[in-house]
ChimeraX commands (.cxc) that place a marker at each C-alpha (Angstrom):
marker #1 position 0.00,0.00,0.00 radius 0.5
marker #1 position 0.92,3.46,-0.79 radius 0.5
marker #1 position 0.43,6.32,1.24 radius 0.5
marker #1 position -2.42,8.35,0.64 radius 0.5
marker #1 position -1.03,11.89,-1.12 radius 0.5
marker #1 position -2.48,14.84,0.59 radius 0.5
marker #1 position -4.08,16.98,-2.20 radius 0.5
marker #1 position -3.47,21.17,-2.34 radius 0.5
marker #1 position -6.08,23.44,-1.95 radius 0.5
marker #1 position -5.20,24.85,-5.27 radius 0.5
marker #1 position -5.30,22.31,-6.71 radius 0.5
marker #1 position -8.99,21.04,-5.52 radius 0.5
marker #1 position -10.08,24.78,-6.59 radius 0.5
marker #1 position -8.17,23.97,-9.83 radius 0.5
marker #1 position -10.48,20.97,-10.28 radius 0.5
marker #1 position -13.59,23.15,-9.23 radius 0.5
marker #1 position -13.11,25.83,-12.12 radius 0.5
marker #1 position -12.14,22.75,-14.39 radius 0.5
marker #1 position -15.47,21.46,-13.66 radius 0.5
marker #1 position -17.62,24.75,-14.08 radius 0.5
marker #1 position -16.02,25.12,-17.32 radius 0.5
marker #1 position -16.07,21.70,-18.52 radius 0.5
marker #1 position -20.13,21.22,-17.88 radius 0.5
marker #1 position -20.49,24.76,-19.85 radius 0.5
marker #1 position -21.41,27.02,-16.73 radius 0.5
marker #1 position -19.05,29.70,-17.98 radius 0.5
marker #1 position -18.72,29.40,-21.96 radius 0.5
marker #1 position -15.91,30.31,-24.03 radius 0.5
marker #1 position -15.72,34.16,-24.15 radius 0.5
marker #1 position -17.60,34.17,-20.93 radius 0.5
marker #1 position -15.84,36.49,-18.27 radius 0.5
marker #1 position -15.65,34.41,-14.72 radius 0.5
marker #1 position -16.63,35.71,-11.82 radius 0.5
marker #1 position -14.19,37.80,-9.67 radius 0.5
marker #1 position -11.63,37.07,-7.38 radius 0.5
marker #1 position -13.54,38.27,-4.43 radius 0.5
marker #1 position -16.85,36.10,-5.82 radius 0.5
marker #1 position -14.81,33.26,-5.89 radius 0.5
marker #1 position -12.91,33.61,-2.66 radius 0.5
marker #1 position -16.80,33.30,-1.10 radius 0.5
marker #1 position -18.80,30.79,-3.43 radius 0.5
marker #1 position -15.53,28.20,-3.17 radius 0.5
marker #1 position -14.95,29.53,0.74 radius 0.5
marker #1 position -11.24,29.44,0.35 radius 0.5
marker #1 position -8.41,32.51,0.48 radius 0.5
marker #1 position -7.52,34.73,-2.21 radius 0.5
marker #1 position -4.21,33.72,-2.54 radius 0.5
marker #1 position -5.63,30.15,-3.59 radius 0.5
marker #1 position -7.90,31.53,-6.00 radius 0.5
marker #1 position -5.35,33.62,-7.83 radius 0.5
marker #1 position -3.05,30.37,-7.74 radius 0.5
marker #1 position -5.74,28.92,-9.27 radius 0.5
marker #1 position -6.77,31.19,-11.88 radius 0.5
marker #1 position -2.50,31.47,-12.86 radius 0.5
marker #1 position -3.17,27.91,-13.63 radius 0.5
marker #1 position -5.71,27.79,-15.80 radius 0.5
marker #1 position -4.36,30.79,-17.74 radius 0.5
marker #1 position -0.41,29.24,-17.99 radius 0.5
marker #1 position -3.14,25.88,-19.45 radius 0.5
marker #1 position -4.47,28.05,-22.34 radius 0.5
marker #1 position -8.36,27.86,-20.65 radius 0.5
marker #1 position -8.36,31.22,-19.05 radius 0.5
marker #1 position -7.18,34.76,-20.35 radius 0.5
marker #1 position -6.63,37.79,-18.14 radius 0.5
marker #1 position -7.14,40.51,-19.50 radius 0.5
marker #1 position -5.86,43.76,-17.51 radius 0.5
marker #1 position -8.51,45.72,-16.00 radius 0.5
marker #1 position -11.00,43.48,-17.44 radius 0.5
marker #1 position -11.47,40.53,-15.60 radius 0.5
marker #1 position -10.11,36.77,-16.52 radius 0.5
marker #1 position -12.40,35.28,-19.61 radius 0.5
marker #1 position -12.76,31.72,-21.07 radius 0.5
marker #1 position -10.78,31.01,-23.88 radius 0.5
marker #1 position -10.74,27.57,-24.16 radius 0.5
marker #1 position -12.46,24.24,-22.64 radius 0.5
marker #1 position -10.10,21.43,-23.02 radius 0.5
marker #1 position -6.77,21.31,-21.72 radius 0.5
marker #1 position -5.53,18.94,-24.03 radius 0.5
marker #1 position -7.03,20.45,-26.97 radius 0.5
marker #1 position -4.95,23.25,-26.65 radius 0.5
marker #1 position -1.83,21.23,-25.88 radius 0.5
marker #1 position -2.46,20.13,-29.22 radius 0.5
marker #1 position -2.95,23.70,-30.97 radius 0.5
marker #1 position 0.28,24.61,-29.45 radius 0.5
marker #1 position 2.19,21.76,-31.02 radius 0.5
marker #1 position 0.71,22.24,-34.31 radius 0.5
marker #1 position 1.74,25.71,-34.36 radius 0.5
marker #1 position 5.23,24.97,-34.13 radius 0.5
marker #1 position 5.00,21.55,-36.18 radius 0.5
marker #1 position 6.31,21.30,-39.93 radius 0.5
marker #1 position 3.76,21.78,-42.39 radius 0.5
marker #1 position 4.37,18.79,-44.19 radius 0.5
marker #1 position 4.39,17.23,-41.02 radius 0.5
marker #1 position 0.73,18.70,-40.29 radius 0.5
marker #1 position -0.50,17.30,-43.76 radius 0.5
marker #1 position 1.35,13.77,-43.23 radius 0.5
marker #1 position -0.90,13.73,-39.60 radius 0.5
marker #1 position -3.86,14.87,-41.73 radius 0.5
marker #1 position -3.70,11.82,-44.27 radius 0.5
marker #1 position -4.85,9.75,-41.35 radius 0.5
marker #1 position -7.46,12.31,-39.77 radius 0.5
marker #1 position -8.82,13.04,-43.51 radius 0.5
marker #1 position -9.27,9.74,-44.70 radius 0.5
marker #1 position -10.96,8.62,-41.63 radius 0.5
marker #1 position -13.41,11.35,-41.63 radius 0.5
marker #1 position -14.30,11.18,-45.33 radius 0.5
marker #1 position -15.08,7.64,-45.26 radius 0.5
marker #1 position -17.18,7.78,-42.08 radius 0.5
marker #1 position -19.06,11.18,-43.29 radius 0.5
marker #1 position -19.70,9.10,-46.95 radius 0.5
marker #1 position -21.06,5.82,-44.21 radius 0.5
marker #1 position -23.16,8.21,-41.60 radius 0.5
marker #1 position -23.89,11.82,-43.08 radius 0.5
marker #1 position -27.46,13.38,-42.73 radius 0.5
marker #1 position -28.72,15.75,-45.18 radius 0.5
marker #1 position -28.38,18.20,-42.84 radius 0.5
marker #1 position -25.13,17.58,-43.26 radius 0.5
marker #1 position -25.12,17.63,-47.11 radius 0.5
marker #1 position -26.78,20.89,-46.69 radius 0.5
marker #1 position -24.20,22.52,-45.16 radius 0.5
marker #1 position -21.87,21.12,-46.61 radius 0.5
marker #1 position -23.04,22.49,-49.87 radius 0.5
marker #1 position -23.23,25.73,-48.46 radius 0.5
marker #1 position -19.56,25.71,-47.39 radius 0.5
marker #1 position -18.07,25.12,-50.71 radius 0.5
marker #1 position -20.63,27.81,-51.97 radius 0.5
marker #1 position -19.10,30.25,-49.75 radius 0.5
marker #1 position -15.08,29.49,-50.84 radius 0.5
marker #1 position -16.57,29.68,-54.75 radius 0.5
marker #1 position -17.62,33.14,-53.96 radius 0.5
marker #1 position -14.53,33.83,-51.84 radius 0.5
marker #1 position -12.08,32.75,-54.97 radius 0.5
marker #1 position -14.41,35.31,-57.04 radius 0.5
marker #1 position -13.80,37.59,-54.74 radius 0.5
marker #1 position -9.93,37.21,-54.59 radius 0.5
marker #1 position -10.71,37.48,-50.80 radius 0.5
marker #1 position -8.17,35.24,-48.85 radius 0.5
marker #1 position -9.97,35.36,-45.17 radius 0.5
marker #1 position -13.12,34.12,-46.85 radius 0.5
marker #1 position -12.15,31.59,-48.24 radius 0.5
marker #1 position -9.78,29.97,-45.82 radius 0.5
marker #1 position -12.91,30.40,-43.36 radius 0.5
marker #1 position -15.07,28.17,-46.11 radius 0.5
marker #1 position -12.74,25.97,-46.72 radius 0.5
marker #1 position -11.43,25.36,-43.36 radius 0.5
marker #1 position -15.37,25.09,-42.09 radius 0.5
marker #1 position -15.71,22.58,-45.25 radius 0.5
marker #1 position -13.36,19.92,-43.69 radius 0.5
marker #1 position -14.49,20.39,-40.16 radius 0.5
marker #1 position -18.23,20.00,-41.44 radius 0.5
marker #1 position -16.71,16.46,-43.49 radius 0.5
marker #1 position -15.30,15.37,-39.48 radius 0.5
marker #1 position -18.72,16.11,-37.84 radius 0.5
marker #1 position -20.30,14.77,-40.55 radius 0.5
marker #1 position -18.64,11.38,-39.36 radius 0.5
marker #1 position -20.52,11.38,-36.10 radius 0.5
marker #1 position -17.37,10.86,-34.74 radius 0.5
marker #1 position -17.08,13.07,-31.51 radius 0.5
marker #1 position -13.59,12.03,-30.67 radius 0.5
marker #1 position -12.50,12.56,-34.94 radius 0.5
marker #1 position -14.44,15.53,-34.76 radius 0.5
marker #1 position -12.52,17.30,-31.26 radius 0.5
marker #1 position -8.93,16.28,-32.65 radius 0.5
marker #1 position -9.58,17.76,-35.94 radius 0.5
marker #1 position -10.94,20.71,-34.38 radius 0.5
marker #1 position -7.53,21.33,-33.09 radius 0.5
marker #1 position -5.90,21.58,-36.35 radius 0.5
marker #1 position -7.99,24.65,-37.20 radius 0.5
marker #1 position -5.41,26.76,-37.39 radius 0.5
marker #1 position -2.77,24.97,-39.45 radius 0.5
marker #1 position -5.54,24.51,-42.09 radius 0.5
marker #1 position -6.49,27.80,-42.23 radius 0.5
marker #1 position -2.91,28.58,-42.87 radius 0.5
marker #1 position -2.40,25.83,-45.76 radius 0.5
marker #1 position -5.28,26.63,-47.55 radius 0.5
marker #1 position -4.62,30.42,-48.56 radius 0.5
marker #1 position -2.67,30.58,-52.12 radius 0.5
marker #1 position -2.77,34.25,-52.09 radius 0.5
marker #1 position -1.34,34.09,-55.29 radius 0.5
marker #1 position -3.93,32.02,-57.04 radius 0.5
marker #1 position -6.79,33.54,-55.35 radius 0.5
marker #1 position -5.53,37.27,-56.12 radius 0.5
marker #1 position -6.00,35.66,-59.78 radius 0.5
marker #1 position -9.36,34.72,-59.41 radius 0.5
marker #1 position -8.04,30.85,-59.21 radius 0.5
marker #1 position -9.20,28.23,-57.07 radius 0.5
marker #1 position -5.77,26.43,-55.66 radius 0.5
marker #1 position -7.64,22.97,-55.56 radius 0.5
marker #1 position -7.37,23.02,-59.78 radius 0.5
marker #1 position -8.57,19.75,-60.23 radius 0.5
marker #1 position -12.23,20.19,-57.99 radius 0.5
marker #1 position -11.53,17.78,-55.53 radius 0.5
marker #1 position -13.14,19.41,-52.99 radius 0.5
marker #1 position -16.13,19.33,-55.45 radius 0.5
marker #1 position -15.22,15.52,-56.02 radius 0.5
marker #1 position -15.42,14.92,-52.19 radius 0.5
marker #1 position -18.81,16.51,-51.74 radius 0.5
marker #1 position -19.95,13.63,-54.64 radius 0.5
marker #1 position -18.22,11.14,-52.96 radius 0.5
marker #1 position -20.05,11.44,-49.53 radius 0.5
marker #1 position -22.86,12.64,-51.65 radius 0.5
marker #1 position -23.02,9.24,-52.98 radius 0.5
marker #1 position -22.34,7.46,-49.79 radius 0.5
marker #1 position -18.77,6.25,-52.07 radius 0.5
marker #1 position -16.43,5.56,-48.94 radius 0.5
marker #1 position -13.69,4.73,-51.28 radius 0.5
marker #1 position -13.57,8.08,-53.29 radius 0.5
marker #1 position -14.33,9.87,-50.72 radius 0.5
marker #1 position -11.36,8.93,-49.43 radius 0.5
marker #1 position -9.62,9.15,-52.79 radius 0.5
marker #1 position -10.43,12.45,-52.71 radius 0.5
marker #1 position -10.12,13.19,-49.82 radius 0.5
marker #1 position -5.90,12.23,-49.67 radius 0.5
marker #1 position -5.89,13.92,-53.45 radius 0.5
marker #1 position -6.74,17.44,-51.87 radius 0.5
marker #1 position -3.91,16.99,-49.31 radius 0.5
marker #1 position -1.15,16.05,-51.99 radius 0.5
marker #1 position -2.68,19.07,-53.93 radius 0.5
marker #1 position -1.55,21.47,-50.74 radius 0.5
marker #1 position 1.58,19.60,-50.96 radius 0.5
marker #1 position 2.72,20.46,-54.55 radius 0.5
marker #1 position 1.59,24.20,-53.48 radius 0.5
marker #1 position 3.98,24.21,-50.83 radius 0.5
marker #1 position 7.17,22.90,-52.96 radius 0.5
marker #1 position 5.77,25.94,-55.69 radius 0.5
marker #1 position 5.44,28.73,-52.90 radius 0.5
marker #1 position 7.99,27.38,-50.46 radius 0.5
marker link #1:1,2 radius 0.2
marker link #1:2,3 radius 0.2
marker link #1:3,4 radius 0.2
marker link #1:4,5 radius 0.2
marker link #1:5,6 radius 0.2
marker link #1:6,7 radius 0.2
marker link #1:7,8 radius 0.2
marker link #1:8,9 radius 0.2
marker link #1:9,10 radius 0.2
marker link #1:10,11 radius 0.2
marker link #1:11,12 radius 0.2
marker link #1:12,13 radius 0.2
marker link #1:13,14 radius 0.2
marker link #1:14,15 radius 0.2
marker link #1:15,16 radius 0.2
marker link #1:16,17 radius 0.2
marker link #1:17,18 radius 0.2
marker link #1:18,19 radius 0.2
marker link #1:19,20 radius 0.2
marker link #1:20,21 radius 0.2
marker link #1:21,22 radius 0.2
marker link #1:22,23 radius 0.2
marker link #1:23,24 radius 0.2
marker link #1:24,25 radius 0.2
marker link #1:25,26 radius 0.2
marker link #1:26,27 radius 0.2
marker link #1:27,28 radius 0.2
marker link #1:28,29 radius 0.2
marker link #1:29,30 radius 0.2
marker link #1:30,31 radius 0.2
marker link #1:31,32 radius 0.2
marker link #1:32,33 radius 0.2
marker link #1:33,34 radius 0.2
marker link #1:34,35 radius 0.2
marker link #1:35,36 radius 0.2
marker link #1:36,37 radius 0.2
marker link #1:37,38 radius 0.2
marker link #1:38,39 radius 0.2
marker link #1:39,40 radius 0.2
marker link #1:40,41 radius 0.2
marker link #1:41,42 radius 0.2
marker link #1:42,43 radius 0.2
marker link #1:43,44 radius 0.2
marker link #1:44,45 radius 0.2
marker link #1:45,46 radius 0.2
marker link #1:46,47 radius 0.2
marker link #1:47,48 radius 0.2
marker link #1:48,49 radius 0.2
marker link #1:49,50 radius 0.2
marker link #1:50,51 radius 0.2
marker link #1:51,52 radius 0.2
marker link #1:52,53 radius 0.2
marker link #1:53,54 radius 0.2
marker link #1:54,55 radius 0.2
marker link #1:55,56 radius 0.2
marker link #1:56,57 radius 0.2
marker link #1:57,58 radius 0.2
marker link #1:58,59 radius 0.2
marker link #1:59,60 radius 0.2
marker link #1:60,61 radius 0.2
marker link #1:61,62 radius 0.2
marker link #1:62,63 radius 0.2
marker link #1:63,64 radius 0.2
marker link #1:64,65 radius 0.2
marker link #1:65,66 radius 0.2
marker link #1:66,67 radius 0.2
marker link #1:67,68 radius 0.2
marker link #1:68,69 radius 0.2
marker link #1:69,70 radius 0.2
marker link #1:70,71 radius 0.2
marker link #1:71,72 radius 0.2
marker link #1:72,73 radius 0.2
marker link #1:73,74 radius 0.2
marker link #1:74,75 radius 0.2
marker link #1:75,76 radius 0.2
marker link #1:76,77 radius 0.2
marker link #1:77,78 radius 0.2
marker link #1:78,79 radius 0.2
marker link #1:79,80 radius 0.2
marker link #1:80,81 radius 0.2
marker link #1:81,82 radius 0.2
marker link #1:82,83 radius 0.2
marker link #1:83,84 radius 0.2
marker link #1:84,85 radius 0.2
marker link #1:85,86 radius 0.2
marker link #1:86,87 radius 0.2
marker link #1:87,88 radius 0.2
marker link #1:88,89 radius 0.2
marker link #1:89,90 radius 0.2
marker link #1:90,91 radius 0.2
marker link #1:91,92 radius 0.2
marker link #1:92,93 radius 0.2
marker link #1:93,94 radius 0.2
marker link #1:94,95 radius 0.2
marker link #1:95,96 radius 0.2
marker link #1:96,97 radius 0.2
marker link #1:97,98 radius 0.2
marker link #1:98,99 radius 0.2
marker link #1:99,100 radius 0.2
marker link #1:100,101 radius 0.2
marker link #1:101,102 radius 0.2
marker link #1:102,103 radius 0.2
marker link #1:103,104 radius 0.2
marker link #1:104,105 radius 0.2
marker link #1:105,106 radius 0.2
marker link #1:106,107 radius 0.2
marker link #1:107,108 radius 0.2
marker link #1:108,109 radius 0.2
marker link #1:109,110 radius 0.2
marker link #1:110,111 radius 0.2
marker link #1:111,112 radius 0.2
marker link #1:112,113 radius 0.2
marker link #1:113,114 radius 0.2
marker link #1:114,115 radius 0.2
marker link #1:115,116 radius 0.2
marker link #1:116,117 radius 0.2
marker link #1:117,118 radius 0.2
marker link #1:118,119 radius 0.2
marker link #1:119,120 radius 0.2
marker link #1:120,121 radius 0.2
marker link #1:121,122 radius 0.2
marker link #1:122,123 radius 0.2
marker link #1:123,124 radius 0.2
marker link #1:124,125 radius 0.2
marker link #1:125,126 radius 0.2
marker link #1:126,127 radius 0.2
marker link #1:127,128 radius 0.2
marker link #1:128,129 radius 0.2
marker link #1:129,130 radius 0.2
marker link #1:130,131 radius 0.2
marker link #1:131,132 radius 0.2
marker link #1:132,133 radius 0.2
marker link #1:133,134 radius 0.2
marker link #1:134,135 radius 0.2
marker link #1:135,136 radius 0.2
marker link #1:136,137 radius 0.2
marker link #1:137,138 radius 0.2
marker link #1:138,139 radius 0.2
marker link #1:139,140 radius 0.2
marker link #1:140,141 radius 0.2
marker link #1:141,142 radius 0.2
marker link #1:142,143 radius 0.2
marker link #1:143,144 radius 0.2
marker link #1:144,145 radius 0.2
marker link #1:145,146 radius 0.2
marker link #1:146,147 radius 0.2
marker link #1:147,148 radius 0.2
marker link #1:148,149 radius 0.2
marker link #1:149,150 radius 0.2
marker link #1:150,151 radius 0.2
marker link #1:151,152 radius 0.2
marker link #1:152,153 radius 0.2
marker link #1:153,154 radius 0.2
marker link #1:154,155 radius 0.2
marker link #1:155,156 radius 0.2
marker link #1:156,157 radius 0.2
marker link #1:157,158 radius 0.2
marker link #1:158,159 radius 0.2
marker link #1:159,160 radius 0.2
marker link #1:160,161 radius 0.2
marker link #1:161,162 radius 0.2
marker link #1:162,163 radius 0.2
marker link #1:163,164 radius 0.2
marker link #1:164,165 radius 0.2
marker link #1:165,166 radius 0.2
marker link #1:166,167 radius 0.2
marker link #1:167,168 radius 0.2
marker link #1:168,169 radius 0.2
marker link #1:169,170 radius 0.2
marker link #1:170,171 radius 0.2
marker link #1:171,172 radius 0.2
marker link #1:172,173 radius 0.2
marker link #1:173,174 radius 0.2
marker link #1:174,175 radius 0.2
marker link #1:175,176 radius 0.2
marker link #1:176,177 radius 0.2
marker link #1:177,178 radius 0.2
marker link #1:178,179 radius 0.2
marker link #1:179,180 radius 0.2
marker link #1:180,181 radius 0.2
marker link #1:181,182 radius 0.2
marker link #1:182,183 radius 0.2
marker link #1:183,184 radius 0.2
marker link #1:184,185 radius 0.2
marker link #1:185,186 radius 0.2
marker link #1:186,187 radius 0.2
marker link #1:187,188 radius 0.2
marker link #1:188,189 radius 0.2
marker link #1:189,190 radius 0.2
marker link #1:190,191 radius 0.2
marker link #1:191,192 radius 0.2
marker link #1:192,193 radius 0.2
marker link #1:193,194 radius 0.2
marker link #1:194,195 radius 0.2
marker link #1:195,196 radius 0.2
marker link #1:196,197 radius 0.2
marker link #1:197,198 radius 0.2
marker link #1:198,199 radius 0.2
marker link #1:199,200 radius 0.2
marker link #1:200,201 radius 0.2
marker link #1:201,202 radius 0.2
marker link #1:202,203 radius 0.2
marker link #1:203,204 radius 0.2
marker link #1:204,205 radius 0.2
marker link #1:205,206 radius 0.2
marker link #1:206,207 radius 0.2
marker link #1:207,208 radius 0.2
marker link #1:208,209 radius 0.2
marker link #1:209,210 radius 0.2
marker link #1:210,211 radius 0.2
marker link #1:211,212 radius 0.2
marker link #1:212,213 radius 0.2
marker link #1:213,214 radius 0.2
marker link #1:214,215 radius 0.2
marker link #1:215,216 radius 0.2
marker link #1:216,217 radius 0.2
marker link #1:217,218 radius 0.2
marker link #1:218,219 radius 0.2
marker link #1:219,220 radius 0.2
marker link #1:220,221 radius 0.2
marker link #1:221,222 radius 0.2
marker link #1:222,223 radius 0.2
marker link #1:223,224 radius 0.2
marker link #1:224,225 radius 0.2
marker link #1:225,226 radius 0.2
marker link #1:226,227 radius 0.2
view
């Protein structure tokens, strides 16, 4: 037998603000309640709470913000581990990760989607059409990057779905071909992404996923032309 490891109080009000933001009492973008509040509600000292707080915020769940109170940025720990490691991770390493991650969540979105999901699906690509027209850049990484995440929760795969979430940002960052798009040129020249929306259209799990992989090695051959 072990002994039994006496826990901190921070750390038990660690697990208490955790909690309240894991079960969705104070949202993302939500500001918490104040360092005095807290000291009362959780009936412990200041000095705990602020440990506390420091925490979260060195976690990536909380932001202070000076003279503004400390907001909700974030409700999984891990989630943002992730985002971190992504941000300093090889782009070809990121697309190499999201072989796996796409190919799973085409086929499963081809198997399980809804019309509803169809439906906004269509409306996505819609969107980054317009966006290429428009030779506007933010736009269309938006679409685009909302395209793919729509294809992972079209898997009904929660798990898929969070982990891919956490690549948000090194999508949005692979999709933008300023260059092309300042033409009035879609970067994925052979419609793949228009392929892919067939695919699961069709319920096709194997071109889905053909397609699927095609629009990553497409991104590829961008980066060796605009290294």
């Amino acid at each position: 037998m072990r002994q039994i490891q006496r826990r901190s109080l921070v750390d038990t009000v660690v697990d208490e603000l955790k909690r309240e933001i894991a079960q969705g009492s104070w949202a993302i973008g939500d500001r918490i309640p104040s360092e005095a509040e807290l000291t009362t509600t959780l009936g412990v000292s200041r000095p705990s709470v602020r440990e506390a707080v420091r925490s979260l915020v060195q976690l990536g769940l909380l932001e202070t913000r000076q003279g503004d109170g400390t907001y909700v940025v974030a409700t999984d720990a891990t989630q943002v581990a992730l985002r971190r490691a992504l941000r300093s991770a090889d782009s070809r390493e990121v697309i190499r990760v999201r072989r796996a991650l796409d190919a799973l969540a085409a086929r499963e979105a081809a198997e399980f989607r809804s019309e509803t999901d169809l439906a906004y699906l269509a409306e996505q690509l819609r969107q980054r059409s317009a966006a290429v027209a428009a030779g506007d850049t933010a736009a269309f990484a938006e679409a685009d990057l909302a395209y793919h995440l729509g294809i992972a929760a079209a898997s009904g795969n929660r798990l898929l779905t969070d982990i891919y979430a956490s690549f948000d940002g090194s999508i949005r960052e692979s999709v933008a071909d300023a260059s092309c798009l300042a033409r009035g040129a879609d970067p994925d020249r052979a419609d793949l992404h228009d392929a892919l929306f067939r695919a699961i259209d069709a319920r096709d799990p194997e071109a889905a996923q053909s397609a699927a992989l095609g629009v990553l090695e497409q991104q590829e051959r961008l980066l060796d032309e605009h290294p």
